[in-house]
C-alpha positions as CSV (number, residue, x, y, z in Angstrom):
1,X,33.2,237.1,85.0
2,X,30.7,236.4,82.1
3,X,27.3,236.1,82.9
4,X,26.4,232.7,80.4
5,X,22.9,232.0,81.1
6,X,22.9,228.4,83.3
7,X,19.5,226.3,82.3
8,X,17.8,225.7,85.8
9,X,18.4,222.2,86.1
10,X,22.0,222.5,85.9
11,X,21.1,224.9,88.9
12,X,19.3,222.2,90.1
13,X,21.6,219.7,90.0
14,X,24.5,221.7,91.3
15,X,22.9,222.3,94.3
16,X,22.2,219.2,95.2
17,X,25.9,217.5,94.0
18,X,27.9,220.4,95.9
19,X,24.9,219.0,98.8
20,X,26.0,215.4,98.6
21,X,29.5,216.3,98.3
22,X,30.2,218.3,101.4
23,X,28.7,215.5,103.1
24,X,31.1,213.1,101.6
25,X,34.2,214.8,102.3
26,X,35.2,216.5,105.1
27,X,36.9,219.3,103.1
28,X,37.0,220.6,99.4
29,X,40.2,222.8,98.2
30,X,39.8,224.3,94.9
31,X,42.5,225.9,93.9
32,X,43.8,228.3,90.4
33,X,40.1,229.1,89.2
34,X,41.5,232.3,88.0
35,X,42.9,230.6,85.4
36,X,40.1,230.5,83.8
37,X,39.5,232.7,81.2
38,X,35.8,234.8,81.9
39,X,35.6,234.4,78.1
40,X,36.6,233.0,75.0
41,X,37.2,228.6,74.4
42,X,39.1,226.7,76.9
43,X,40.2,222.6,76.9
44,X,40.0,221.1,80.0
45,X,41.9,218.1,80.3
46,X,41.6,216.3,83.8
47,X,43.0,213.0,85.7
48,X,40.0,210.7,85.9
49,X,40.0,208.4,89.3
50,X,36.4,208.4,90.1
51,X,32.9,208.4,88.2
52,X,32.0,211.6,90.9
53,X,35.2,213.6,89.5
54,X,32.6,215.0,86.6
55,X,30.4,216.1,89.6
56,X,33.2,217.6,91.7
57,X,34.1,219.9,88.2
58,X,30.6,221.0,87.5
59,X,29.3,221.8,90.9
60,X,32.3,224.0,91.3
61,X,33.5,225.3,88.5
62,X,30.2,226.4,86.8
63,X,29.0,228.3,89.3
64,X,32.3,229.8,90.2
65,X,32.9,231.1,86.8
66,X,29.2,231.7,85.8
67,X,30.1,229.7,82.6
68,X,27.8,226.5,81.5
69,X,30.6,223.9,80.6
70,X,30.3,221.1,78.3
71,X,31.9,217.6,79.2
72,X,32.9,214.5,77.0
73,X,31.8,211.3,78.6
74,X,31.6,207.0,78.0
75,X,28.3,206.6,76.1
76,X,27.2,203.6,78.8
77,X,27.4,206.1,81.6
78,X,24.2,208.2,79.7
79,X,21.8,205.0,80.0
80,X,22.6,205.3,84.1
81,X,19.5,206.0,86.4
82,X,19.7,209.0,87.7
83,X,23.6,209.4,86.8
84,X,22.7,209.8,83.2
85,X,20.3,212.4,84.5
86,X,23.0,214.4,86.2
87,X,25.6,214.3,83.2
88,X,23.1,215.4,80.5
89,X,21.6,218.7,82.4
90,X,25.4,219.6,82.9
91,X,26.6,219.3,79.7
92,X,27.9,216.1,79.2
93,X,27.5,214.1,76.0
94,X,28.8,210.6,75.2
95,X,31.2,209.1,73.5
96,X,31.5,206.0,72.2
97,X,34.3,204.1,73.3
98,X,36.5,201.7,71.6
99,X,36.3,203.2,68.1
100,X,37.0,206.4,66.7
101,X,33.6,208.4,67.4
102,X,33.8,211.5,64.5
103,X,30.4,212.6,65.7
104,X,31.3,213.3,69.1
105,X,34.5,214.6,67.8
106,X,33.1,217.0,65.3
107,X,30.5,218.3,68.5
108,X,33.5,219.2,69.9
109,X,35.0,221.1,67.4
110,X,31.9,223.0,67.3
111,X,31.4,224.0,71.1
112,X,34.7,225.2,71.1
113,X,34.7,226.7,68.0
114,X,31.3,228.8,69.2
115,X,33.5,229.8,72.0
116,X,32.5,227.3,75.3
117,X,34.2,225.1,78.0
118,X,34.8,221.9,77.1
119,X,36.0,219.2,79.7
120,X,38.1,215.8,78.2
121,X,39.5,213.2,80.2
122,X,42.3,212.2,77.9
123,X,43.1,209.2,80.1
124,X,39.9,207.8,78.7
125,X,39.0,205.7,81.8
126,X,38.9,206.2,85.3
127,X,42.9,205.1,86.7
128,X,42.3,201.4,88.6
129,X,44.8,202.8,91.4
130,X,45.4,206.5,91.1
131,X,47.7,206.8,89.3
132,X,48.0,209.0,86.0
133,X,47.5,207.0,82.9
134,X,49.0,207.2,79.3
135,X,47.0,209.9,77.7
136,X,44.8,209.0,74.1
137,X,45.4,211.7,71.5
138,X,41.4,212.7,71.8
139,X,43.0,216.3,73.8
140,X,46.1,216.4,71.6
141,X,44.3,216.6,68.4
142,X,41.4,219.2,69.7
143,X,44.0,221.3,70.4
144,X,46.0,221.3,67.4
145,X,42.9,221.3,65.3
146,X,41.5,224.7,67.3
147,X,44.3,226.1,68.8
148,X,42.2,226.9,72.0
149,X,44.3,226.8,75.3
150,X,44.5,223.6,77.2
151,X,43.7,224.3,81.2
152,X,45.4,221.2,83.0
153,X,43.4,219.9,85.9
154,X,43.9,217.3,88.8
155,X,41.3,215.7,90.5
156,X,42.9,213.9,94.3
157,X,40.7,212.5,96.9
158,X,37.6,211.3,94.5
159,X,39.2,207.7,94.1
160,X,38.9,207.1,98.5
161,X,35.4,208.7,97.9
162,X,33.7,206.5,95.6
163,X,36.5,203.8,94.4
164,X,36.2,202.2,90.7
165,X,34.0,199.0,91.7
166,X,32.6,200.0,94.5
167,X,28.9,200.1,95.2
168,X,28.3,202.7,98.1
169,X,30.2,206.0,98.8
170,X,32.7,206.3,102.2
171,X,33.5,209.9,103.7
172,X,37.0,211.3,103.0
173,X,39.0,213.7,105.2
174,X,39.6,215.9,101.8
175,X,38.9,216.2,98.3
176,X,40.9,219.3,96.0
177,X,40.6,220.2,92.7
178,X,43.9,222.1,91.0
179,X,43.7,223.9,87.7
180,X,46.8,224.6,86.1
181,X,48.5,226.8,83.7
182,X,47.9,226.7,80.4
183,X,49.0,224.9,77.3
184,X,49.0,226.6,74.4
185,X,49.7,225.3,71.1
186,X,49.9,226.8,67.7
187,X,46.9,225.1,65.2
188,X,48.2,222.1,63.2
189,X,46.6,219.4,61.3
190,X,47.7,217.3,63.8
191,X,50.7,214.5,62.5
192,X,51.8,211.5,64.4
193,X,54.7,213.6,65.8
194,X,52.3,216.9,66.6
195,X,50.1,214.1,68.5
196,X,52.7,213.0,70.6
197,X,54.2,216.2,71.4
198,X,51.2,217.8,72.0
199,X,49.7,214.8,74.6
200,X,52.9,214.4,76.7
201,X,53.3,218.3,77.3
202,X,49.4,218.1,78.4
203,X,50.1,214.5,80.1
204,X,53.2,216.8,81.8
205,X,51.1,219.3,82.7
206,X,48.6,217.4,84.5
207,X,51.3,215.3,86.3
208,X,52.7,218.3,87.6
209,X,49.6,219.4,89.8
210,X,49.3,215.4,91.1
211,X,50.9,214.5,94.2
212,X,54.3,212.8,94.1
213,X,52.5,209.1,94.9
214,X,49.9,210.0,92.1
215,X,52.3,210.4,89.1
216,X,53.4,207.6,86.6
C-alpha cells in the first residue's frame, strides 16, 4: 500500500469516529478493500442513507489503505458544530446544492487529476427510506471527463443507526460497507446519451452490492 502522508487531525478524528462507531453498532463488515487501487485516481460513488455514512468511509477506508481521501459534500452540512469539524479535517468540501456548482466541480477535476481518492454520492441526498435513488449526472460526467475508474460502494445499516430526522443515535446489531468492482469508462466529453449510459451502469453497479429490499 502507499504510504500518503495522513494530516494528524484526520488521525485524530478517525480514532475517535471508528470510537463512537463500534459503540453504535454491534458489528462492522467491510468487505472488497482490495479493490482499491494502492495508487493512482479512483471515483467512489456510494448509496447515501445516513449523515454518519461519510464517517463510516473515512474511519475505515483511510486508514486501511494509508491513502487521505477527499469527499464531496452539501455546503450547509460545513456550517455544522462539530460535524463541519469532522468533514473538513477528512477531506470533505461542499457543494452547493440546487445549482450547478463549477467550482466544486472543477476541484474535483483537479484532485483526481493530481492522482487522489475522491468520494461522490451521486444520489445527492441521503435516501428518506433506504432505498437507492435515481443517480444526478455529478459521477457520470467526472468519469467521462477523467477517465479514472469508478469503485461502486454500498453503505447498509447507517440509516437504523442515525435515521434522516432524527436527533439522537440508537445501537444497531450491524453496519457493512461493500466496495465493488470497478467501472471503467473510456474519456468523453460527456453528451446527454454518454450521461445516461454512464450513470445507470454506475447506478447498476451500486444496486448490485445492496440488499434485495434496498434496491429500486
Amino acid at each position: 500500500m502507499t504510504t500518503e502522508r495522513i494530516p494528524l487531525g484526520m488521525r485524530l478524528s478517525e480514532r475517535f469516529g471508528r470510537w463512537a462507531m463500534q459503540r453504535l453498532a454491534g458489528e462492522i463488515v467491510v468487505n472488497g478493500l482490495k479493490r482499491i487501487p494502492a495508487t493512482g485516481p479512483v471515483l467512489l460513488a456510494s448509496n447515501h442513507i445516513s449523515w454518519v455514512d461519510p464517517v463510516l468511509l473515512a474511519c475505515w477506508l483511510t486508514p486501511a489503505t494509508s491513502r487521505p481521501m477527499t469527499w464531496m459534500g452539501k455546503a450547509e452540512a460545513m456550517r455544522w458544530p462539530l460535524v463541519g469539524w469532522f468533514l473538513r479535517v477528512n477531506g470533505v468540501f461542499g457543494v452547493r446544492r440546487g445549482a450547478a456548482d463549477l467550482e466544486a466541480f472543477r476541484l474535483a477535476e483537479r484532485i483526481l487529476s493530481e492522482g487522489h481518492i475522491l468520494g461522490i454520492y451521486p444520489e445527492g441526498t441521503r435516501s428518506p427510506d433506504g432505498i437507492l435513488r435515481p443517480f444526478r449526472d455529478g459521477a457520470a460526467l467526472l468519469a467521462l471527463r477523467s477517465g479514472v475508474p469508478v469503485l461502486p460502494v454500498a453503505v447498509t445499516g447507517t440509516d437504523g443507526l442515525w435515521r434522516k430526522g432524527s436527533l439522537i443515535p440508537r445501537r444497531v446489531p450491524r453496519v457493512t460497507l461493500t466496495i465493488g468492482e470497478p467501472v471503467v469508462m473510456p474519456r468523453a466529453e460527456g453528451s446527454r446519451p454518454e450521461l445516461a449510459a454512464v450513470s445507470g451502469a454506475i447506478h447498476d453497479a451500486v444496486a448490485a452490492l445492496l440488499p434485495e429490499a434496498n434496491r429500486p
